[in-house]
N, C-alpha and C positions, 0 to 999 in steps of 0.2 A: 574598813578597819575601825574597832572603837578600841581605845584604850586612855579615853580621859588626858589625851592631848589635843592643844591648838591645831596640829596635824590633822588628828581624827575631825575635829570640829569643820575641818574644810573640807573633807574627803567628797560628800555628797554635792558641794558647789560645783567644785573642782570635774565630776562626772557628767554632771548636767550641763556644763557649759566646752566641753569637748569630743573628741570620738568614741569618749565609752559611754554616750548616753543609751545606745540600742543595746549595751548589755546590761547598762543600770535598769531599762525598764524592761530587759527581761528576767532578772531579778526580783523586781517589785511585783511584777504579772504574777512567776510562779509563788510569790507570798501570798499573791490574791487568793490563788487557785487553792492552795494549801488548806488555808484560813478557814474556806469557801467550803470544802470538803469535808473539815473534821467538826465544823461545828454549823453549817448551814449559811443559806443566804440572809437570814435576817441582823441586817443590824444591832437593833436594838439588843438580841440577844445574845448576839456573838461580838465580843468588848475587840477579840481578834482580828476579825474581819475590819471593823472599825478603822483600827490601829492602821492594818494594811492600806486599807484604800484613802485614810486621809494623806498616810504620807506618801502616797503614788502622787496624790492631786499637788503638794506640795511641789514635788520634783517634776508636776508640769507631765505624768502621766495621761493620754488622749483619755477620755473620757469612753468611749466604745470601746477601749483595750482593757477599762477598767470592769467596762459592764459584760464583757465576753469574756474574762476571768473572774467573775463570779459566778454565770451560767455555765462556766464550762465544769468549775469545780465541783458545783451541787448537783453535777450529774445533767444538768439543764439539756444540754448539746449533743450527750453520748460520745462525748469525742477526749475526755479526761484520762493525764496519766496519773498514774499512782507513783508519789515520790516518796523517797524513804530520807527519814533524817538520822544525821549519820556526824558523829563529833570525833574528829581526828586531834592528836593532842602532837605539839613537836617541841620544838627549841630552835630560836634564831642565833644569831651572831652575839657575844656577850652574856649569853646563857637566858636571854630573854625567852621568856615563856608563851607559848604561842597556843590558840583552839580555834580550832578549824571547823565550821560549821556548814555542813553541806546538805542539800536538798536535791536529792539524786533516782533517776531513772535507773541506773545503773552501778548497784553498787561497787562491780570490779572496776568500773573504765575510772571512777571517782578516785577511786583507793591508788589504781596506779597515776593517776596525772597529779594529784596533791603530791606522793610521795619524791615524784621528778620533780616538781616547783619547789617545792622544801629541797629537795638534795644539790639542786643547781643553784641556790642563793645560801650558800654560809650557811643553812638547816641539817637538820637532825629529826627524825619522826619518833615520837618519845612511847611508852608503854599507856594503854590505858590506865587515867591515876596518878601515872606519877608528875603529870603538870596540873590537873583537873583543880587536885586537892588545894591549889591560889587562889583558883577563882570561886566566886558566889555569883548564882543566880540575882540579880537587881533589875527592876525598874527603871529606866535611868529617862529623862523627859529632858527635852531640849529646849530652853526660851530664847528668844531675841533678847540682845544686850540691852533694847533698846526699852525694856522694861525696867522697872527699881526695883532693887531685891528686897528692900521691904515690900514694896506691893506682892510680890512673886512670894514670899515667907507668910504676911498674912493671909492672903490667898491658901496657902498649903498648911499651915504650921498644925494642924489640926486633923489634917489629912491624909497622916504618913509621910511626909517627906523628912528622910534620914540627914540628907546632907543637900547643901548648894555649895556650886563654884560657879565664880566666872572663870571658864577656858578659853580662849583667843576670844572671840566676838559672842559666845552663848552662855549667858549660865544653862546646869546641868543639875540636872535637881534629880535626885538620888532615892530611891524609896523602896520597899518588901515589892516582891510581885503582883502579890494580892489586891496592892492599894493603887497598881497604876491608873485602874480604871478611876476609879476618887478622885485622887489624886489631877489627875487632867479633866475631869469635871468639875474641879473645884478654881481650875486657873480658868476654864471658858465662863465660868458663873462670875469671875471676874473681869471678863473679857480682857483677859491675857490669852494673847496669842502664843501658841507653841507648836513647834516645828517638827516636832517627831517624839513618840512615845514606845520605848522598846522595850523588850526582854532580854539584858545582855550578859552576858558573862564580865565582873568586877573583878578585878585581884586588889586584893589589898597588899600586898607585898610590890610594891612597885622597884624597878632596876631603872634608874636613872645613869642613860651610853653618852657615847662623847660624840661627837658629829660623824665620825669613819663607822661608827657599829651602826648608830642610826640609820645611815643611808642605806646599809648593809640589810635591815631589818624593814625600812620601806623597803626595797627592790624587793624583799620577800612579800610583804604585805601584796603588794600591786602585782607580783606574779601569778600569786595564788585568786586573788580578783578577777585577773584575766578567766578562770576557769568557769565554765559556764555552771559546773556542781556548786559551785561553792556558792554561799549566801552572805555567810560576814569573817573575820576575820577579827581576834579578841588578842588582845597583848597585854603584857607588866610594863612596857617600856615608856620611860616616864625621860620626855624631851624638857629641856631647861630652856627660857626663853633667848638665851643666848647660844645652846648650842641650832634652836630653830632659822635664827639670823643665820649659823653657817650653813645650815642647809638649803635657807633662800640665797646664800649670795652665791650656791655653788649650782645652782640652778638656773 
């Protein structure tokens, strides 16, 4: 789930340290694969591939599961599917705006199991467009807290970075697409370390719920995760640090 909450900022810890690790890393595999396929195996020239397999290493991806989805993608292996990407648009609980982003073998079996996940948690599957038109494409990069945001600003300020926050433990440094690649060569030239560099869907319209919608809108989040099509999951739902407290104490 990214949607520029403390929540989202945990989501990937959260996968890595229990029983959805074998679907987190087959998740990060087929990005490999993906990556791998439409722009090649070379690093250096595909900023994608990059992207992908730093942040598999991150989450503690084996290293032969990373180098067999790179062979498998460029064709290496002979043994490669062809995924289709595929952006489903709904409405959660509270009229929270929901984009569903899927990497799929199959685009009937996707179409129907998102629309049960969405229909059994408070959802709604909305028209192409009519939720699309919240979000913007962003760069959005991940640091450790444990960095100074001046260092993290002078590092970037030159580089395209739109916006920084700190959200629960990460600032999130915000930037055009274009300049992700910059952008995180300009924080390793300062040897700031960062934890993940993506292409996400932003809303700047954000719906700030009260802790009963919230929960209502995780249980959708994490249903829809469960799904092996699906890749990320993008919301407007903007948690308050006090309605977060009732969702950890009801936990």
């Amino acid at each position: 789930m990214s949607g520029h909450s403390k929540w989202a900022t945990t989501k990937h810890k959260k996968a890595a340290n229990d029983s959805k690790r074998a679907k987190l890393f087959a998740k990060l595999i087929k990005n490999i694969e993906v990556a791998a396929r439409l722009g090649g195996s070379d690093l250096d020239g595909n900023p994608t591939l990059y992207e992908a397999i730093y942040k598999a290493k991150k989450l503690s991806l084996p290293g032969d599961n990373i180098d067999r989805a790179v062979k498998r993608g460029a064709g290496e292996l002979g043994d490669g599917v062809e995924y289709h990407n595929i952006i489903y648009e709904g409405y959660g609980a509270a009229g929270v705006a929901v984009m569903i982003e899927c990497l799929t073998d199959n685009r009937n079996r996707a179409a129907a199991e998102v629309r049960l996940a969405v229909g059994k948690n408070s959802g709604n599957m909305a028209d192409p467009g009519s939720v699309s038109y919240q979000f913007a494409r962003k760069g959005v990069i991940s640091v450790p807290g444990t960095f100074s945001e001046d260092a993290i600003l002078e590092a970037t300020i030159e580089h395209g970075v739109e916006d920084l926050q700190l959200i629960g433990e990460n600032f999130l440094l915000t930037c055009d697409p274009s300049k992700i690649t910059e952008t995180r060569t300009a924080l390793q030239q300062s040897t700031i370390d960062y934890e993940s560099a993506d292409v996400e869907f932003v809303s700047s319209l954000k719906i700030e719920v009260d802790a009963a919608n919230a929960k209502k809108v995780i249980d959708l989040i994490e249903a829809l995760e469960e799904l092996d099509d699906v890749q990320e999951v993008y919301t407007n739902m903007e948690i308050s640090e006090a309605v977060m407290a009732e969702l950890e104490a009801m936990s």
